[in-house]
Wavefront OBJ file of the C-alpha trace (Angstrom):
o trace
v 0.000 0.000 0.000
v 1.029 2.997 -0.895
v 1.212 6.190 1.231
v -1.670 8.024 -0.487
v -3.571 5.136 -0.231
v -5.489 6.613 2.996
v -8.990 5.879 2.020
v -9.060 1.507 1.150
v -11.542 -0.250 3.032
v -12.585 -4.001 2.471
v -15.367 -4.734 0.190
v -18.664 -6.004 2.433
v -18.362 -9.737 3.215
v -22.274 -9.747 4.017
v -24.103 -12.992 2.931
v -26.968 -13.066 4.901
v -29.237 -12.811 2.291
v -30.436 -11.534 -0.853
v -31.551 -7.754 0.305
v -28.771 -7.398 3.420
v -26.033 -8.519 0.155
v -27.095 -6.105 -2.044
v -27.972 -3.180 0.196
v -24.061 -4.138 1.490
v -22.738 -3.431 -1.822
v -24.411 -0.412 -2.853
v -23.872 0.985 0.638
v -20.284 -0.175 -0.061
v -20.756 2.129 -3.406
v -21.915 5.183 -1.942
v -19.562 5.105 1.005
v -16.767 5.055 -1.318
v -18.777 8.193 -3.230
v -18.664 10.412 -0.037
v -15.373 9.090 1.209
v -13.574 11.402 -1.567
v -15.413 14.296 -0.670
v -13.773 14.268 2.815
v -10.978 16.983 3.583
v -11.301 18.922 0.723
v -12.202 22.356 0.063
v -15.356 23.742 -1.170
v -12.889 25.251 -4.636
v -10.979 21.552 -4.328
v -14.653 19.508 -4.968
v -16.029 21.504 -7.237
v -12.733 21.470 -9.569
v -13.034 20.981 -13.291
v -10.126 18.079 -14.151
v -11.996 16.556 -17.362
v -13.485 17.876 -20.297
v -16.815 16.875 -19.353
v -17.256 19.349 -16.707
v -17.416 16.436 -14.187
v -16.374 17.278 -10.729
v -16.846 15.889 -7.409
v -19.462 17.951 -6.000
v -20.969 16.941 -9.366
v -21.030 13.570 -9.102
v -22.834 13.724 -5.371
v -25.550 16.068 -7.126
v -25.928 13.730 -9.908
v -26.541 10.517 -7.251
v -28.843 12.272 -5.455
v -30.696 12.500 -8.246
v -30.400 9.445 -9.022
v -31.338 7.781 -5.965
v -34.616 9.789 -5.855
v -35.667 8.927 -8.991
v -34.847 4.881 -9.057
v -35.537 4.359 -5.515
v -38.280 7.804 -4.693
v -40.107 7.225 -8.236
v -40.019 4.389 -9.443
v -39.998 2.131 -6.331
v -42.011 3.892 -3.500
v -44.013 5.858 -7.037
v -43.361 9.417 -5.469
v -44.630 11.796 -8.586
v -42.292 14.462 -7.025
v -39.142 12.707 -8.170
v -40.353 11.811 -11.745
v -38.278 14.655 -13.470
v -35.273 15.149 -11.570
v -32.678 16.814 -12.692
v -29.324 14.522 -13.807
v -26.982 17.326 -13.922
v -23.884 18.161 -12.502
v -23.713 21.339 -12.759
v -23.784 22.518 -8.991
v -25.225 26.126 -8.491
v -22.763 28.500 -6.481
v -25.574 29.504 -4.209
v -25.491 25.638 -2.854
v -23.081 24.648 -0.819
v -20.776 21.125 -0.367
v -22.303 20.763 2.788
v -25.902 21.374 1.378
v -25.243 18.057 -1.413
v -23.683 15.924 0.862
v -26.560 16.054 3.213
v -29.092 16.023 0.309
v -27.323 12.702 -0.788
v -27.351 11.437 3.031
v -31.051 12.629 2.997
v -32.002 10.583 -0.233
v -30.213 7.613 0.684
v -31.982 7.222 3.907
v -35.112 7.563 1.643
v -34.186 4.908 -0.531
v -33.137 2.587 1.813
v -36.450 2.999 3.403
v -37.944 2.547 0.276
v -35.716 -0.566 -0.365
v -36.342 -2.191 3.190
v -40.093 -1.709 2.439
v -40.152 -3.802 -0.357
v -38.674 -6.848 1.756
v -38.958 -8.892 -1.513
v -36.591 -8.013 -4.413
v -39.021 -9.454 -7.179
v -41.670 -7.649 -6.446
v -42.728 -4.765 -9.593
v -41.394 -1.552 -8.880
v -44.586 1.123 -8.175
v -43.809 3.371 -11.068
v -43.330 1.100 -14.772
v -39.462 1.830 -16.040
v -40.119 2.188 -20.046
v -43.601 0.998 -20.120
v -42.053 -2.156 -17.779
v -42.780 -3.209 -14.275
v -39.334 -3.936 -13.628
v -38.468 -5.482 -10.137
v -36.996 -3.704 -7.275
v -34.130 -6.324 -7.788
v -33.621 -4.561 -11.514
v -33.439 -1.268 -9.615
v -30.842 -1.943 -6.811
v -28.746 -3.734 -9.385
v -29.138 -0.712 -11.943
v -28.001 1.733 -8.710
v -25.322 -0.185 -7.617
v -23.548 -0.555 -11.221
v -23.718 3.340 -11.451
v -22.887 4.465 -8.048
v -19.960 2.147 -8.237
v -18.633 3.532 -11.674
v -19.432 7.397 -10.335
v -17.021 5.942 -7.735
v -14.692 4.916 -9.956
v -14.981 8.478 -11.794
v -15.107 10.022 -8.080
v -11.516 7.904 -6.869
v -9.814 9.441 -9.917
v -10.943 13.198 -9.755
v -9.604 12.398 -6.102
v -6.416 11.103 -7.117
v -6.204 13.824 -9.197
v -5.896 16.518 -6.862
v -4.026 15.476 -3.869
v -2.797 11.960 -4.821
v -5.136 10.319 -2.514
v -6.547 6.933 -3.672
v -8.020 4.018 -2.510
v -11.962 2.687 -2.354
l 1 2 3 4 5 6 7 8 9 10 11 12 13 14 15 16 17 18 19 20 21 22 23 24 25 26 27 28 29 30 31 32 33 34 35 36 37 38 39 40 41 42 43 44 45 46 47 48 49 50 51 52 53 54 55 56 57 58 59 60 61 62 63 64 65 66 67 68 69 70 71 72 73 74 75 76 77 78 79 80 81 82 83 84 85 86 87 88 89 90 91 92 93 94 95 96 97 98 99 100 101 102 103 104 105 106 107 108 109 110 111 112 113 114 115 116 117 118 119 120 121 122 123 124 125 126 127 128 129 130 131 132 133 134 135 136 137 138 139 140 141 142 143 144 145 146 147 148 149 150 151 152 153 154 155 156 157 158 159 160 161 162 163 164 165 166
């Protein structure tokens, strides 16, 4: 290991179940999201290193977003998450500390949401492309993307202090 490797952790070892394995792993995910936020400045996660305009801060924004509409929409059918807004483009006016605790806020959601369903196959509330999908489809969908925003997120990281690690 090297020294900049400050942030590894161990990936879950739960296997008690279908729902407590995959809520490990996408908690897992978003841990490792919010885990390069920490000890930077508001300039530092909110830096432009790609062409795409992807940044840290971004990325958070963007999850929330996502979470809300998988989990808020289309599993527990709230209509007030049906057009979200994907972007990454974080407003001045809101600060780091105002997305990080959205995110924490729409987690908690969508874990509720989750542990409500108790049984992965069941449809999801809201159809996904004219398709009741199951609630399985949807944590599997999160976890692939929060896991590669991870990926994105442990690069930007990297990127401006050297710090890597999951």
């Amino acid at each position: 290991m090297t020294s900049t490797e400050t942030q590894r952790q161990a990936v879950p070892f739960e296997d008690g179940g279908e729902l407590a394995t995959a809520l490990a792993f996408l908690t897992f995910a978003r841990e490792c999201v919010v885990k390069k936020t920490d000890g930077l400045t508001e300039e530092q996660l909110r830096r432009v290193l790609v062409d795409t305009g992807t940044n840290l801060l971004g990325l958070v924004q963007h999850l929330t977003a996502a979470e809300r509409y998988w989990f808020g929409h289309h599993v527990a059918g709230l209509t007030q998450y049906q057009d979200v807004d994907f972007g990454m483009a974080v407003p001045e006016e809101v600060s780091a500390e105002q997305v990080l605790a959205a995110y924490r806020e729409a987690i908690a959601a969508s874990d509720a949401a989750i542990t409500a369903s108790a049984d992965l196959s069941r449809p999801v509330a809201v159809p996904v492309r004219e398709e009741l999908l199951s609630v399985r489809w949807v944590l599997a969908h999160m976890t692939g993307e929060t896991a590669r925003h991870a990926g994105h997120a442990d690069i930007l990281r990297e990127q401006i202090d050297g710090v890597t690690g999951r």
